[in-house]
Kinemage of the C-alpha trace (Angstrom):
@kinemage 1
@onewidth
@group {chain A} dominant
@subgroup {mainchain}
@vectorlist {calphas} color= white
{ca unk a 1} P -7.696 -104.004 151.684
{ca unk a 2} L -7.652 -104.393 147.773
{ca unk a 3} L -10.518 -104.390 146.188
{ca unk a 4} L -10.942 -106.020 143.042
{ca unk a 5} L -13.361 -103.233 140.768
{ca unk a 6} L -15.890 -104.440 138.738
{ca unk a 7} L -14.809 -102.186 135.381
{ca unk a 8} L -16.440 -104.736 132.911
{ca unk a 9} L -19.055 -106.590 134.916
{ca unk a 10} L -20.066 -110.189 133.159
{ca unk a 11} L -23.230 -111.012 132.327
{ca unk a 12} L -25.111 -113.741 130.374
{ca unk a 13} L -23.427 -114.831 127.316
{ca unk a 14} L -19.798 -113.946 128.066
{ca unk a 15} L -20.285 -110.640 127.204
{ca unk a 16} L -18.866 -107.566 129.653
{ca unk a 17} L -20.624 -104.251 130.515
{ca unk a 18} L -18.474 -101.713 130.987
{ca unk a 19} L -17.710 -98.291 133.498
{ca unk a 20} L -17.495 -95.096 132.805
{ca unk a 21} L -17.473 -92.129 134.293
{ca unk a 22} L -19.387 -89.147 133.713
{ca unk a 23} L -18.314 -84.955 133.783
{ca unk a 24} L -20.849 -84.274 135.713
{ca unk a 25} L -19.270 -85.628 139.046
{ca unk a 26} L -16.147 -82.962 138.567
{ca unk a 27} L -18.970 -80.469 137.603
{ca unk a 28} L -17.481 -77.566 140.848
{ca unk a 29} L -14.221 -77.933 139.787
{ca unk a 30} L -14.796 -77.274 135.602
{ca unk a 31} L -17.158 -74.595 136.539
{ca unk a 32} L -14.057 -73.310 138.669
{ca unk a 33} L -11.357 -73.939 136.594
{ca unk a 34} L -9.364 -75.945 139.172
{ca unk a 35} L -9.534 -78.772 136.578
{ca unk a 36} L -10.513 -78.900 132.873
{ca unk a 37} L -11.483 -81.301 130.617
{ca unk a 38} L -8.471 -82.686 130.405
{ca unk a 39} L -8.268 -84.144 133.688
{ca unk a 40} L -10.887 -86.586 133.257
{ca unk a 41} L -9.152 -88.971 131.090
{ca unk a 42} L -6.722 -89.746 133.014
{ca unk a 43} L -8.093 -90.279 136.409
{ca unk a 44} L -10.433 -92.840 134.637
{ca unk a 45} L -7.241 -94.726 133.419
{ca unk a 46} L -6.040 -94.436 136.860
{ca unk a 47} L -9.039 -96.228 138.300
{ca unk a 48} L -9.825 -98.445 135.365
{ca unk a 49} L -12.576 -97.619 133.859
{ca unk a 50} L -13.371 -97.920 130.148
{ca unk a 51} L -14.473 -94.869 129.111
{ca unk a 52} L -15.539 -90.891 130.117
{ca unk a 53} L -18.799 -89.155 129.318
{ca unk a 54} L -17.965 -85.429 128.404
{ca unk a 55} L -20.233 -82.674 128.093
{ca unk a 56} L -21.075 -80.015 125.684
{ca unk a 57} L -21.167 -77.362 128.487
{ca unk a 58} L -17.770 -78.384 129.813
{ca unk a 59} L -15.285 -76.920 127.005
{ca unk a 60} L -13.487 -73.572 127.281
{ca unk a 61} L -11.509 -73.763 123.869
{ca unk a 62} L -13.656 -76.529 122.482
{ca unk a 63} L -11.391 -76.248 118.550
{ca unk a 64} L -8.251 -77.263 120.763
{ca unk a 65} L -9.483 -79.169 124.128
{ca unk a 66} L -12.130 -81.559 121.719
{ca unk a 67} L -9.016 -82.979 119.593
{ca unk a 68} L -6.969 -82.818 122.453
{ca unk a 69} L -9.282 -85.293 124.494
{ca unk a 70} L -9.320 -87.429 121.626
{ca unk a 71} L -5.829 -87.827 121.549
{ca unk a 72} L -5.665 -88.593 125.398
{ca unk a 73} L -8.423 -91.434 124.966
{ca unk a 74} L -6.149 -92.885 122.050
{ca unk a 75} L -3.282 -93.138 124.198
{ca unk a 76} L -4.942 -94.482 127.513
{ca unk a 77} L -6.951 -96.680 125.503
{ca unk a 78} L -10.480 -95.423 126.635
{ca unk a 79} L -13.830 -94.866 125.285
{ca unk a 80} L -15.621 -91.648 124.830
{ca unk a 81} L -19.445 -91.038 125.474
{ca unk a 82} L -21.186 -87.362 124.562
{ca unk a 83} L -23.905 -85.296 125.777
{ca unk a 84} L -25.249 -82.678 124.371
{ca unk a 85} L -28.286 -79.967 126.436
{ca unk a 86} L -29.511 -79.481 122.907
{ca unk a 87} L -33.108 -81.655 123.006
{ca unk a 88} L -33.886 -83.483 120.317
{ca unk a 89} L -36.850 -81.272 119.701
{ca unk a 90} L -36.897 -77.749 119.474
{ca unk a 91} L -38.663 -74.901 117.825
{ca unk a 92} L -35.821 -72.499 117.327
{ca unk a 93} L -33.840 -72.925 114.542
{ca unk a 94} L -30.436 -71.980 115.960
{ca unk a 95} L -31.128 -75.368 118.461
{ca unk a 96} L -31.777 -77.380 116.052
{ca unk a 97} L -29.105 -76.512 113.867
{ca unk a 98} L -26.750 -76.974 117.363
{ca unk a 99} L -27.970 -80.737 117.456
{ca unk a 100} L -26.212 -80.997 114.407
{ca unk a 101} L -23.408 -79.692 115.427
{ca unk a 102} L -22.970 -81.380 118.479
{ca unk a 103} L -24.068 -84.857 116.457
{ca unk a 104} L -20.948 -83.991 114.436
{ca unk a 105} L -18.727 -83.457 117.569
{ca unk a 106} L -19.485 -87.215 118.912
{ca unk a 107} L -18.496 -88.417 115.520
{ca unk a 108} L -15.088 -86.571 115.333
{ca unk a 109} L -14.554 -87.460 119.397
{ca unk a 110} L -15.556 -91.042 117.784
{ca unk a 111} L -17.969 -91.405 120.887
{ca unk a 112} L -19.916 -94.369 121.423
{ca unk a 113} L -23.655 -92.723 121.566
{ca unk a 114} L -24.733 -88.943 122.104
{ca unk a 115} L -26.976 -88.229 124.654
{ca unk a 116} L -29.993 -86.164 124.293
{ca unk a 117} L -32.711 -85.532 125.574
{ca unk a 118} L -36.228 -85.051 124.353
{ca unk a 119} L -37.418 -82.183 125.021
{ca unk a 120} L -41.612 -80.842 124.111
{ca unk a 121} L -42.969 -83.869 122.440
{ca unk a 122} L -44.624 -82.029 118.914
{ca unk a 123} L -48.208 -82.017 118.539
{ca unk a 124} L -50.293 -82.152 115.546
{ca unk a 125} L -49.968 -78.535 114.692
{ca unk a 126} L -48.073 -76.867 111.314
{ca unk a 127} L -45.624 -75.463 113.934
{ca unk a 128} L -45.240 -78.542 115.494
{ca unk a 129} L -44.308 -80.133 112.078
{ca unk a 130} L -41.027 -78.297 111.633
{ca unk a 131} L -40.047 -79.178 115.084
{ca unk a 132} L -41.029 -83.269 114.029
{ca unk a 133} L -38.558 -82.592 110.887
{ca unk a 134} L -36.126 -81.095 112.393
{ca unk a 135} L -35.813 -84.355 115.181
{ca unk a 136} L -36.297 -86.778 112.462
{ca unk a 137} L -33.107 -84.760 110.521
{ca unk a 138} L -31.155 -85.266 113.268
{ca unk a 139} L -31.773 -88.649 114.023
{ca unk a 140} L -31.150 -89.187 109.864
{ca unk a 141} L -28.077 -87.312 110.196
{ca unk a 142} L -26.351 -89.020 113.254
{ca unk a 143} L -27.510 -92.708 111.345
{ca unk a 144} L -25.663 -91.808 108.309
{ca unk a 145} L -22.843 -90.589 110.199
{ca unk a 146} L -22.992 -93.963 112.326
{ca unk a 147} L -23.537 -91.845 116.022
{ca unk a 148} L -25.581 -94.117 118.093
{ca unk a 149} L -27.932 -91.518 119.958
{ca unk a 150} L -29.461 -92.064 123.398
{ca unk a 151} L -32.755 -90.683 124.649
{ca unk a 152} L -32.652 -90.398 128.362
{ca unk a 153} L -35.626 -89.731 130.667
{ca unk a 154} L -35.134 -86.569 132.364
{ca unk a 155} L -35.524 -86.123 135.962
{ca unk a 156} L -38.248 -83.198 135.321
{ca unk a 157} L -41.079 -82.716 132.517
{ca unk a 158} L -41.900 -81.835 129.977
{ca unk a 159} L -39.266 -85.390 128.940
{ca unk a 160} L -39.517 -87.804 132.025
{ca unk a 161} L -42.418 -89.996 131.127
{ca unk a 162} L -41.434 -93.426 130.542
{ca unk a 163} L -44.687 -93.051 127.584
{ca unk a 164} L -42.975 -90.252 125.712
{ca unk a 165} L -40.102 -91.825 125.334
{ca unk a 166} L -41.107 -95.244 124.058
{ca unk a 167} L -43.486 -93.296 121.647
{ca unk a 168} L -40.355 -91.603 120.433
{ca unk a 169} L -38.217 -94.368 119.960
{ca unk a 170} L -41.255 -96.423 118.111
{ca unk a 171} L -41.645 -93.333 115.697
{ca unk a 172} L -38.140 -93.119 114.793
{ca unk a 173} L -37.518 -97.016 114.284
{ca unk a 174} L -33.694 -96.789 114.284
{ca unk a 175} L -31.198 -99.249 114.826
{ca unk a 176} L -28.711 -95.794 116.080
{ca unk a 177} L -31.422 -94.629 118.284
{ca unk a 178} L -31.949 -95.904 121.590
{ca unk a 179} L -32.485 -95.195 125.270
{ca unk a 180} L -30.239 -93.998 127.952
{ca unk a 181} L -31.881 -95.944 131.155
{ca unk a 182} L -31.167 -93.665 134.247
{ca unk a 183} L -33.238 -95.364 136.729
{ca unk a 184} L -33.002 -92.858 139.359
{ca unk a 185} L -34.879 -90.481 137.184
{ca unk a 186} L -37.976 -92.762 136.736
{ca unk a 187} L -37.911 -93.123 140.805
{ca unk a 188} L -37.284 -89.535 141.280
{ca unk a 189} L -40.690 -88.862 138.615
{ca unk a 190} L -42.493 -91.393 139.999
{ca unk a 191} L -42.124 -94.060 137.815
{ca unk a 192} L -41.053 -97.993 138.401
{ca unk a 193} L -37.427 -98.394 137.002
{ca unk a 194} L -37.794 -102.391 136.570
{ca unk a 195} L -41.136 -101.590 134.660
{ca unk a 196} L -39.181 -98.596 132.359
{ca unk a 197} L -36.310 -101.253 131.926
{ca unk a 198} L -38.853 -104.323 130.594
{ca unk a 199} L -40.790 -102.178 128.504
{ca unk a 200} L -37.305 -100.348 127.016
{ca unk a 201} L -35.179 -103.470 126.413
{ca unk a 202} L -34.429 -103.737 123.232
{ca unk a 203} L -33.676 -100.315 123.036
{ca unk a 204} L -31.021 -99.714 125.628
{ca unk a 205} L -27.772 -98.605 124.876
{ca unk a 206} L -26.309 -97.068 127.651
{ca unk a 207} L -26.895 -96.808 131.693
{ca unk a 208} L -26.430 -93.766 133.833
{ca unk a 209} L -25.887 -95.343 137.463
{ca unk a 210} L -26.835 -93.511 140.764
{ca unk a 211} L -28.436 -93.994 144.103
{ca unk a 212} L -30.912 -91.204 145.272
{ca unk a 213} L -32.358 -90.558 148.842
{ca unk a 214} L -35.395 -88.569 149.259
{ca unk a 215} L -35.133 -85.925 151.471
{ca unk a 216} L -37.861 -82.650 152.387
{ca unk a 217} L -36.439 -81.288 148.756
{ca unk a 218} L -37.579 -84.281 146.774
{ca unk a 219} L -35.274 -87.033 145.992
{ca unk a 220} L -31.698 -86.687 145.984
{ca unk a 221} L -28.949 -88.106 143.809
{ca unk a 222} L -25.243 -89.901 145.495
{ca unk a 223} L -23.455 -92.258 144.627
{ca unk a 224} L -23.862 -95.751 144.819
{ca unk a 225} L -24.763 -97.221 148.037
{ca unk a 226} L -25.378 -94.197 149.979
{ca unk a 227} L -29.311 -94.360 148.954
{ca unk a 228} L -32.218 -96.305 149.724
{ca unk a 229} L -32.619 -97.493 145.734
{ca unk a 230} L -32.909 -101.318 144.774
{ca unk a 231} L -29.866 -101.319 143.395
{ca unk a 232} L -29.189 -105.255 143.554
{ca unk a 233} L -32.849 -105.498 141.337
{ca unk a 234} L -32.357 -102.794 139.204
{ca unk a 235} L -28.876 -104.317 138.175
{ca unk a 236} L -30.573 -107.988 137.670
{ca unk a 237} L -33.248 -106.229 135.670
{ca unk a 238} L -30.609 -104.654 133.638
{ca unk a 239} L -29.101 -108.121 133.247
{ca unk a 240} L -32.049 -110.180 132.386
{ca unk a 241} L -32.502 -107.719 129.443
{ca unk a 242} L -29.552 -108.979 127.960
{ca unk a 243} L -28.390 -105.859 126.821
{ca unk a 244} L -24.832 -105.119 126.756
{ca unk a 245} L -24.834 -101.166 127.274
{ca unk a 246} L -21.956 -99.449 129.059
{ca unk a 247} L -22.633 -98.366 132.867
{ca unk a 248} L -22.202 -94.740 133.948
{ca unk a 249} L -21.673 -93.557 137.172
{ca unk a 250} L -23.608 -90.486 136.842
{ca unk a 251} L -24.148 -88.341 140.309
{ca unk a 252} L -22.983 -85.244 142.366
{ca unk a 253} L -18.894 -85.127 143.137
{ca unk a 254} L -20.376 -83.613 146.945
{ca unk a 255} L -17.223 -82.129 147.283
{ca unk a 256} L -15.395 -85.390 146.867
{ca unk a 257} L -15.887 -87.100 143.411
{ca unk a 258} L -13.055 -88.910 143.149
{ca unk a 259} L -14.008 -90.648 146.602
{ca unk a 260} L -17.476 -91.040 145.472
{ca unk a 261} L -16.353 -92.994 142.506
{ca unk a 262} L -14.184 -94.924 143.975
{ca unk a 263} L -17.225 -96.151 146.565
{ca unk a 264} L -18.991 -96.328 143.883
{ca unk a 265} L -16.664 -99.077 142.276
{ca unk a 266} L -16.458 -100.441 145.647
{ca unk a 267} L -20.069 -101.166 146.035
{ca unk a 268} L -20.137 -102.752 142.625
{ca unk a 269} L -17.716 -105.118 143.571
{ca unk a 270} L -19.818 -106.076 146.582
{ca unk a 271} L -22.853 -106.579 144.703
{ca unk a 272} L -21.261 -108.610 142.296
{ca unk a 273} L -19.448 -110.527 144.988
């Protein structure tokens, strides 16, 4: 049977949402070496997908393999997204002067937002000042550079609370600051996705996509449709937002990513059927 992916899903206003895939899912085989970073392109031209999220972690020659990936998405005609595990706050120094750097990195890989993640929300204190500055630098520096950032809930404190984050993206007040809504993580924390998704709205500017299961270990991320998620209300939520924000696929390979994306796609297309 063919089945006809949903790569740029259509919602309200003509307007497409689009896949991409994420490192993370090939994360055995980079750690291994069986593929590299160059691989990821393209099987995501192969499938169809817009665009690939790389990671800071993932480079072994990062001077040659960074331009090198930039060249590959120029040719297959994709779309680049960044992470960085550099939080956003951070008392040491070195850190914050690594946000920098990898703020600079999405800008020459021309990606379309950085991801980040909080980290300790300051407090009040002197030494929580410097930390403040050095965030609010960084967000100054990826604005002028035009690097949309994206603050994603984590999936464990101190940075999962849906409260931090809006209190973070109020203080900032930047058009190239936003929210990365991975809506496992709020279940996984405890938190109601479709709540984190009305009260985030206008913010959101990019989707990590994932079922979870819980199991005796807590809950457990897969790919889509192989958890017990709402999947079908979470992606109306996401909808009635009206916010045009690319969709990641964003979840273990277990041992067989390039199967679990492809059900992944499949599922899609169901729900959207």
């Amino acid at each position: 049977m063919t089945v006809d992916f949903p790569t740029s899903k259509r919602i309200r206003g003509g307007s497409a949402r689009e896949i991409f895939i994420s490192a993370v899912q090939f994360e055995e085989q980079l750690r291994s070496g069986s593929k590299t970073v160059l691989d990821l392109a393209p099987f995501a031209a192969s499938i169809g997908v817009r665009g690939v999220e790389y990671r800071d972690v993932y480079w072994k020659d990062k001077r040659t393999e960074l331009p090198a990936v930039k060249r590959q998405l120029a040719q297959l005609k994709l779309k680049a997204a960044y992470t960085t595990m550099t939080p956003l706050y951070h008392p040491d120094a070195a850190a914050q002067q690594q946000l920098l750097r990898d703020i600079d990195d999405a800008r020459e890989l021309g990606a379309v937002v950085l991801r980040v993640n909080l980290g300790q929300r300051p407090g009040p204190g002197p030494a929580d000042a410097k930390t403040h500055y050095a965030g609010r630098m960084a967000v100054e520096r990826a604005a002028a550079l035009r690097v949309p950032l994206t603050l994603e809930n984590n999936a464990k404190p101190p940075d999962h609370h849906l409260s931090d984050i809006k209190i973070a993206l109020d203080t900032f007040s930047c058009r190239f600051f936003g929210t990365n809504i991975d809506f496992a993580n709020y279940v996984a924390t405890g938190q109601d996705p479709l709540e984190a998704i009305r009260q985030l709205a206008r913010w959101i500017n990019f989707i990590h996509a994932k079922d979870a299961r819980k199991s005796s270990g807590g809950w457990q991320s897969t790919f889509l449709g192989n958890g017990t998620l709402p999947l079908k209300e979470i992606m109306a939520a996401l909808d009635a937002a009206h916010r045009v924000a690319p969709l990641c696929f964003e979840f273990p390979g277990e041992g067989d990513p390039e199967g679990a994306i492809r059900k992944s796609l499949e599922f899609m297309a169901r729900l959207d059927a």
